[in-house]
TORPA-4810 file (N, C-alpha, C, O; in nm, 3 decimals):
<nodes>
NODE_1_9.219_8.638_10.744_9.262_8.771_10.777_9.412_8.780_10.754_9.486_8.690_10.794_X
NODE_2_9.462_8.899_10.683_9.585_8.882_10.663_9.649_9.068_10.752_9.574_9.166_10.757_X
NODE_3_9.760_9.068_10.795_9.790_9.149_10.840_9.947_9.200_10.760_10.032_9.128_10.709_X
NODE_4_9.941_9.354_10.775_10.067_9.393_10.702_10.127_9.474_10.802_10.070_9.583_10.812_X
NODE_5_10.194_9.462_10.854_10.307_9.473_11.011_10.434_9.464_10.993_10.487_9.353_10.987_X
NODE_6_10.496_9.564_10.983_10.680_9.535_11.019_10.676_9.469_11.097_10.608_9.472_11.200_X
NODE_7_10.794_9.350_11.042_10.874_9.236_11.094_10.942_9.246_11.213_10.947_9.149_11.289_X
NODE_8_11.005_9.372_11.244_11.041_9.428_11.327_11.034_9.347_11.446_10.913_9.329_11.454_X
NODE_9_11.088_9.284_11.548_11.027_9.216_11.666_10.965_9.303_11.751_10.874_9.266_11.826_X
NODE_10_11.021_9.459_11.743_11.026_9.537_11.837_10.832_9.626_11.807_10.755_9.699_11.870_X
NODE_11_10.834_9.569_11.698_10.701_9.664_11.629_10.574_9.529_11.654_10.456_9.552_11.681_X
NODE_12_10.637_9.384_11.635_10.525_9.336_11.658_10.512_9.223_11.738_10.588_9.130_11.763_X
NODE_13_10.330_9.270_11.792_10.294_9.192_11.930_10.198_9.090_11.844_10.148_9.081_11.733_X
NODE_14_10.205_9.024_11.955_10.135_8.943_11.929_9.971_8.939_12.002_9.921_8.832_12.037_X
NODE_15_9.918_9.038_12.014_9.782_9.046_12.084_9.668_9.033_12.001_9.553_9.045_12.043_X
NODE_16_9.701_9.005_11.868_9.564_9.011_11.795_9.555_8.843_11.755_9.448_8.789_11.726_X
NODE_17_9.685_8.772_11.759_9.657_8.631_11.741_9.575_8.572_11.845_9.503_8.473_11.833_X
NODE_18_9.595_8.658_11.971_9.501_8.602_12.049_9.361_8.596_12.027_9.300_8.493_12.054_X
NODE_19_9.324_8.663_11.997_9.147_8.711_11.923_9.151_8.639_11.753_9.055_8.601_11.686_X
NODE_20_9.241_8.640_11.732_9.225_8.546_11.551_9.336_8.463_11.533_9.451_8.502_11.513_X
NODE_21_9.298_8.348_11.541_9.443_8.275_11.548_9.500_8.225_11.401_9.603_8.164_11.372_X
NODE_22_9.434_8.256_11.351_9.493_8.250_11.224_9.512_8.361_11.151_9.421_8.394_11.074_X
NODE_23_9.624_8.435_11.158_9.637_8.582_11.073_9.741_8.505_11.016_9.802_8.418_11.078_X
NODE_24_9.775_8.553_10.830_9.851_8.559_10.768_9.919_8.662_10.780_9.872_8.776_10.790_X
NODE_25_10.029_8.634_10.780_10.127_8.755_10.808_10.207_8.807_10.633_10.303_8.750_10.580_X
NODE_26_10.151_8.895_10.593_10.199_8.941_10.466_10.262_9.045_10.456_10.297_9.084_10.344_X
NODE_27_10.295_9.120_10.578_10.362_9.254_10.617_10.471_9.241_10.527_10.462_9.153_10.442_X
NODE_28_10.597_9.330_10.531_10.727_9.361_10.520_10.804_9.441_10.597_10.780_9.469_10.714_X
NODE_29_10.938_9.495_10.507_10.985_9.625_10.585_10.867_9.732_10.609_10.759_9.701_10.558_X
NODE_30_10.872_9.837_10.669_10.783_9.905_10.710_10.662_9.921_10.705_10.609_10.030_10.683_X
NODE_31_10.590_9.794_10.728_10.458_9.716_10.715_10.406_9.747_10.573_10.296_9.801_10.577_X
NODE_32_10.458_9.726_10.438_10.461_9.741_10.318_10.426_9.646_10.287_10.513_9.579_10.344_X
NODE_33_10.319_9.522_10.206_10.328_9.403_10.195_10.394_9.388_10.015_10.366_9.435_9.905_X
NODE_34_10.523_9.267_10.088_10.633_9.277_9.980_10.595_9.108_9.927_10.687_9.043_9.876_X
NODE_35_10.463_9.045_9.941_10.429_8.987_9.940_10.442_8.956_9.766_10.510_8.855_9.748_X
NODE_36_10.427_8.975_9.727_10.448_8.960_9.534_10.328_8.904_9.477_10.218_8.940_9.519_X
NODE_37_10.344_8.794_9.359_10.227_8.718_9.348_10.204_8.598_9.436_10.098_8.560_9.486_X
NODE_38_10.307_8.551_9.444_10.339_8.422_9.499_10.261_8.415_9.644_10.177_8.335_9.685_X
NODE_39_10.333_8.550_9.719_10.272_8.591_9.858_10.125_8.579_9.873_10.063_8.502_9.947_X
NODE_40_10.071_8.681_9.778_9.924_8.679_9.724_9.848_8.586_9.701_9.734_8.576_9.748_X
NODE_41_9.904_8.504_9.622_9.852_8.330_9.625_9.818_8.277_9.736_9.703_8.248_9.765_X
NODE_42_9.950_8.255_9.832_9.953_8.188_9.948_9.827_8.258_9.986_9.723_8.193_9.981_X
NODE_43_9.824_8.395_10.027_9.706_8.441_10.143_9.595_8.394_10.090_9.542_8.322_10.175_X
NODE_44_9.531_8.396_9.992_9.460_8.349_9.886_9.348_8.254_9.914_9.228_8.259_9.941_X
NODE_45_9.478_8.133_9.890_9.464_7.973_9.909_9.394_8.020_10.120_9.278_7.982_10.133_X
NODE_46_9.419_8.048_10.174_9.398_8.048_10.326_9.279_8.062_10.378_9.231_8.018_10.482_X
NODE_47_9.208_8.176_10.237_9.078_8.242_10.264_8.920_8.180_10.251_8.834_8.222_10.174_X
NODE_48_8.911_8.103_10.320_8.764_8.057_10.290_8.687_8.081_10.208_8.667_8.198_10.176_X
NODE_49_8.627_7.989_10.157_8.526_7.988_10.035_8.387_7.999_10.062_8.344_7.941_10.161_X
NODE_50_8.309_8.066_9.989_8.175_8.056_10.066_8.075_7.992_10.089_7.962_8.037_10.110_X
NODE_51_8.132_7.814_10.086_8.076_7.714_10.072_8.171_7.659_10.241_8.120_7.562_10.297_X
NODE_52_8.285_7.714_10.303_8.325_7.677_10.438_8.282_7.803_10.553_8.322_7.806_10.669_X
NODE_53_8.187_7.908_10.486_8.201_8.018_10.604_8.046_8.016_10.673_8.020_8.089_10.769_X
</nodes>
């Protein structure tokens, strides 16, 4: 699961890591994901295959 959330401290909680503890965080400035390819990759690589789900 990847989430796109301003960085903001003030914008973000942390209440959904509690329920998924693994969120990728791919947000940006104004929850824009400025993620590129590279970003994209990373989340990518994170996402289970359907041979681990």
């Amino acid at each position: 699961m990847a989430t796109s959330i301003c960085a903001d401290e003030t914008n973000n909680t942390t209440d959904l890591y509690d329920i998924v503890p693994s969120v990728f965080k791919l947000g940006g400035l104004g929850g824009f994901p400025h993620a590129g390819v590279t970003g994209l990759n990373a989340f990518f690589l994170t996402c289970p295959t359907m041979a681990q789900r």
